[in-house]
N, C-alpha and C positions, 0 to 999 in steps of 0.2 A: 545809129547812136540811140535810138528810142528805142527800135527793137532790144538794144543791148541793156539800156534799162530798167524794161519792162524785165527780161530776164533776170536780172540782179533783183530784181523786187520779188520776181515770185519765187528765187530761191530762199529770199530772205524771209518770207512767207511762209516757207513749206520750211524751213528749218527752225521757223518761232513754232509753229504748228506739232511740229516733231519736239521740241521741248517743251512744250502745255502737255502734251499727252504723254510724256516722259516724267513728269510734275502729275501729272491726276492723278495716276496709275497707281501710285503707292496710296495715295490718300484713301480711293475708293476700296484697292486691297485692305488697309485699315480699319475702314468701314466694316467691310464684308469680316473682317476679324474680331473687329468692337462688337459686332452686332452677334455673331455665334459666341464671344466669348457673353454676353451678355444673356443670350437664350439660355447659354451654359451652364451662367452661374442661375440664372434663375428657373431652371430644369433642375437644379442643386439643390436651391432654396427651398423649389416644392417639393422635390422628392425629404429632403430634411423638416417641411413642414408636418406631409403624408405623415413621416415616423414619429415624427413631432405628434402630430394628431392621434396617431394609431397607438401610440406608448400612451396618451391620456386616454384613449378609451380602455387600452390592455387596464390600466391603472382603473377608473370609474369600475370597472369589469368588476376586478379584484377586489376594491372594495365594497362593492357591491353583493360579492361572494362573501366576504369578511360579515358583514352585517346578516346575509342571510345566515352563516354561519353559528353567528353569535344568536340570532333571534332563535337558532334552531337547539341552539347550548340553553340561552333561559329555555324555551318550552319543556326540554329533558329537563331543568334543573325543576323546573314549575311544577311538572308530574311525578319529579321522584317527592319534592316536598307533600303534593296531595296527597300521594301515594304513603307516605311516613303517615300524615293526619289522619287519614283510613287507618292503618295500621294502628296507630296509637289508640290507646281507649280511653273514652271524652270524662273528662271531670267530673259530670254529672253519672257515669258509669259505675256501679258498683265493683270495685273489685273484692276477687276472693282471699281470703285470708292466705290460705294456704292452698296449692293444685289437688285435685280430687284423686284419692288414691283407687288402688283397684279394688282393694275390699271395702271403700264408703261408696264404691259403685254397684261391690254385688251385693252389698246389706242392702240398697235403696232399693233393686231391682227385687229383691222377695222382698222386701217389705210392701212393695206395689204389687207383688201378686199376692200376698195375700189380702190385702186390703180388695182387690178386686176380686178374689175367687170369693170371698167370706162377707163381703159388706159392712167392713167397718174399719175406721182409721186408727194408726200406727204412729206413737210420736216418740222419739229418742234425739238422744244429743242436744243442742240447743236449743232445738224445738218443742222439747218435753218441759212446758211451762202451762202452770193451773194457776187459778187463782186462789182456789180452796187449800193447797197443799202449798209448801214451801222444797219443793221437788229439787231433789241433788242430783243434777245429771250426768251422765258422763257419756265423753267425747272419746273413748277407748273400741275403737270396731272391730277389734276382737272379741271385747264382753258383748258388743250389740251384736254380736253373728251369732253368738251363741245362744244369746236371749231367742234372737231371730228362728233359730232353728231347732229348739224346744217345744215354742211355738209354735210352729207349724205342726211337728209332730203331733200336741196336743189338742189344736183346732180341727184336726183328721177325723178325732174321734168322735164327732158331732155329724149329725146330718147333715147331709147336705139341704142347704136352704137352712137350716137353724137359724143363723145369725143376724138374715135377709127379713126376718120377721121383726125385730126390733127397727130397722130404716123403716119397715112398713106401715109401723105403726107411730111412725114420726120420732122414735127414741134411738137412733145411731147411735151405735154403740164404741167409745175411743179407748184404746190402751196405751199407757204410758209406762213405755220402759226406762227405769231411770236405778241409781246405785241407792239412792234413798230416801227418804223424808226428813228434813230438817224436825230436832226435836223428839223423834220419834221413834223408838227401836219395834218397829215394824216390816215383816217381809214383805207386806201388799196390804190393799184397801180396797175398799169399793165406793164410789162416792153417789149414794144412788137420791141425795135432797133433792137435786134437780132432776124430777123422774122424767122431766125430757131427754135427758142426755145422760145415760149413765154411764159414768166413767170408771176406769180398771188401771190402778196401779200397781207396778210388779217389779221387786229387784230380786239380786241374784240369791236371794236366801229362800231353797225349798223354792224353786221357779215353777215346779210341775206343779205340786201338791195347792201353793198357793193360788195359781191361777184359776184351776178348778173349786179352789174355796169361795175366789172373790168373784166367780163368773156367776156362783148360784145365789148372790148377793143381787147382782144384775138381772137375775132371771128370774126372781123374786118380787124385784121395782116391775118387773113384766107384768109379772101373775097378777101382782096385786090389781094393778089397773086393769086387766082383763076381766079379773075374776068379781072382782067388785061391782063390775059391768051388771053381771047377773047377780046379785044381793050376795057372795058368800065371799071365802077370803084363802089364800093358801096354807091355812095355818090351825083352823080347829080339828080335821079330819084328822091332823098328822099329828098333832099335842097328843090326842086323844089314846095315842097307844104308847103315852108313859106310865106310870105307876100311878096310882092314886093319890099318893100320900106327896108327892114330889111339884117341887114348885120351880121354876125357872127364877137362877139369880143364885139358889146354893147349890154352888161348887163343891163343894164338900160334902154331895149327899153320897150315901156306898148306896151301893143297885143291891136289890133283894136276892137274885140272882149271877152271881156274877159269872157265870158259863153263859148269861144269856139278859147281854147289857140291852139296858135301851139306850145309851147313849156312845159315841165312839169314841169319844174322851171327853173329858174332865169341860174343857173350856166348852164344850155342847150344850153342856147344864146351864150358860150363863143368860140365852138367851135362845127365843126359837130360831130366830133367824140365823144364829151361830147354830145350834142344831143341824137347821137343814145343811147350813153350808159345809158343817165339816163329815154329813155323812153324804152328801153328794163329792164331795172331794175325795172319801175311801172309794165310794162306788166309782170312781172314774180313774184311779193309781192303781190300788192293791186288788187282790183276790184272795177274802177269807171266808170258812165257815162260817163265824158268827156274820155276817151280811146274809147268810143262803139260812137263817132262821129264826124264830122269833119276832123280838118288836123292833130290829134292824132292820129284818125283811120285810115285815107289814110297812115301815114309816118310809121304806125304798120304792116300793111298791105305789103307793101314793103320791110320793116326786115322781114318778114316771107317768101312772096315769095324768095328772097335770098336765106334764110336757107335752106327750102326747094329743093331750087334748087342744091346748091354745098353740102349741107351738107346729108347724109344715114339717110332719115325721113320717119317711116312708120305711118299711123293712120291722127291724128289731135293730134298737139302739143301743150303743156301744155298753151306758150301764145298768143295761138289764141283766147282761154277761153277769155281773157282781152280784147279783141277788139271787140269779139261776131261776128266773120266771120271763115270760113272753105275754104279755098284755094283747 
């Protein structure tokens, strides 16, 4: 009977034993299913944080690029604005009226050669302002080429070094080409009061003739301070071979001989110094007999030896040709 009880015990034993372990089974499969579905989800989370993360850096990235982007858009905008203010020209800059054409480029260029082959200054256009004269200028460089190239022509016919004597002698010598003198119906002037600086004014009336009129006006303001140097003057040797009877100032006097003037027109008479100038002005344009005889050719004769003398002459000068003598 105890035996038999003991065996009902340990069936009843091993059959509670068998349903706990039929009851765990699931719980613990639960577990083991709570527990991966939990790695699961939190394997989920972080791979969704990772993208989470990595989408804010892609983002910080990007905006990061954006800002470099923009800081690199000012610095172009920055450089193209410096780059405008260079280009622009500054307030305080002069500008020019009007752009430089091609002919007030080739009138400046000989105007600068001659001023440097010949040694003396050149002024036209706006810059042909004296105080002495009330000068009409003009701004036309068509008439200033023309002037220009007159000019030159005429300058040729001088020694070389002629004109280098006056800078030397501290009297620079300036030419003004202008259309005309307020006031004044005049083709040119010489303005020689300031025997520092003699000036030479020339418009388009008689350009050749006048020039060499108003140059022996200039060459004159020379003589005289050179020549006065040594006690004498340019002016008694060469009176000397008028008439006797004849006085400077009448215009109106007839020549004794008229195949065999002392004078080469009328306006000669008025004064010496119009004298010299206007038979140095024939000596330097025309070629006539009456220059190659008489008291044309003695009083020619005399301006030459002068020149020669105070003034740097190598050769036989252009207006000895006019008188047909060789000093």
């Amino acid at each position: 009977m105890k035996k038999k009880t003991i065996s009902i015990f340990l069936g009843l034993f091993l059959l509670i034993a068998i349903v706990l372990c039929l009851l765990l089974l699931p719980s613990r499969t639960s577990s083991k299913k709570d527990l991966s579905d939990k790695k699961g989800t939190s394997d989920v989370s972080s791979k969704k944080s990772d993208k989470k993360n990595s989408s804010q850096v892609k983002e910080e990235k990007t905006e990061e690029e954006r800002s470099e982007e923009k800081n690199e858009e000012k610095t172009e905008d920055t450089k193209k604005e410096e780059d405008k203010k260079e280009e622009a020209p500054s307030q305080t800059e002069q500008k020019p009226s009007s752009p430089v054409s091609a002919l007030e480029m080739e009138n400046n260029q000989k105007r600068k050669g001659l001023e440097s082959s010949y040694g003396l200054s050149i002024f036209y256009g706006d810059e042909a302002m004296y105080a002495s004269y009330e000068l009409i200028h003009t701004n036309d460089h068509e008439v200033i080429r023309n002037q220009l190239t007159i000019l030159e022509e005429e300058l040729i016919k001088y020694p070389y070094g002629f004109f280098f004597s006056f800078a030397h002698e501290g009297m620079p010598l300036s030419i003004f080409l202008v259309e005309g003198v307020s006031g004044r119906d005049i083709a040119g002037a010489a303005d020689t009061s300031n025997g520092a600086q003699p000036k030479l004014i020339l418009t388009n009336r008689n350009f050749r003739e006048t020039f060499h009129h108003e140059m022996m006006h200039c060459i004159d303001s020379y003589l005289r301070i050179m020549m006065y140097r040594g006690g004498t003057d340019p002016y008694s040797e060469y009176a000397s071979h008028n008439p006797s009877d004849f006085v400077y100032g009448n215009t109106s006097y007839q020549e004794p001989e008229p195949g065999n003037p002392h004078f080469w027109f009328d306006y000669a008479k008025s004064s010496v110094e119009e004298d010299r100038a206007e038979l140095f002005k024939a000596m330097m344009t025309v070629r006539s007999v009456l220059l190659k005889r008489g008291s044309l050719q003695q009083k020619g004769i005399v301006i030459s030896r002068q020149l020669k003398t105070y003034f740097s002459i190598s050769g036989r000068p252009y207006w000895e040709q006019s008188i047909d003598v060789s000093l």
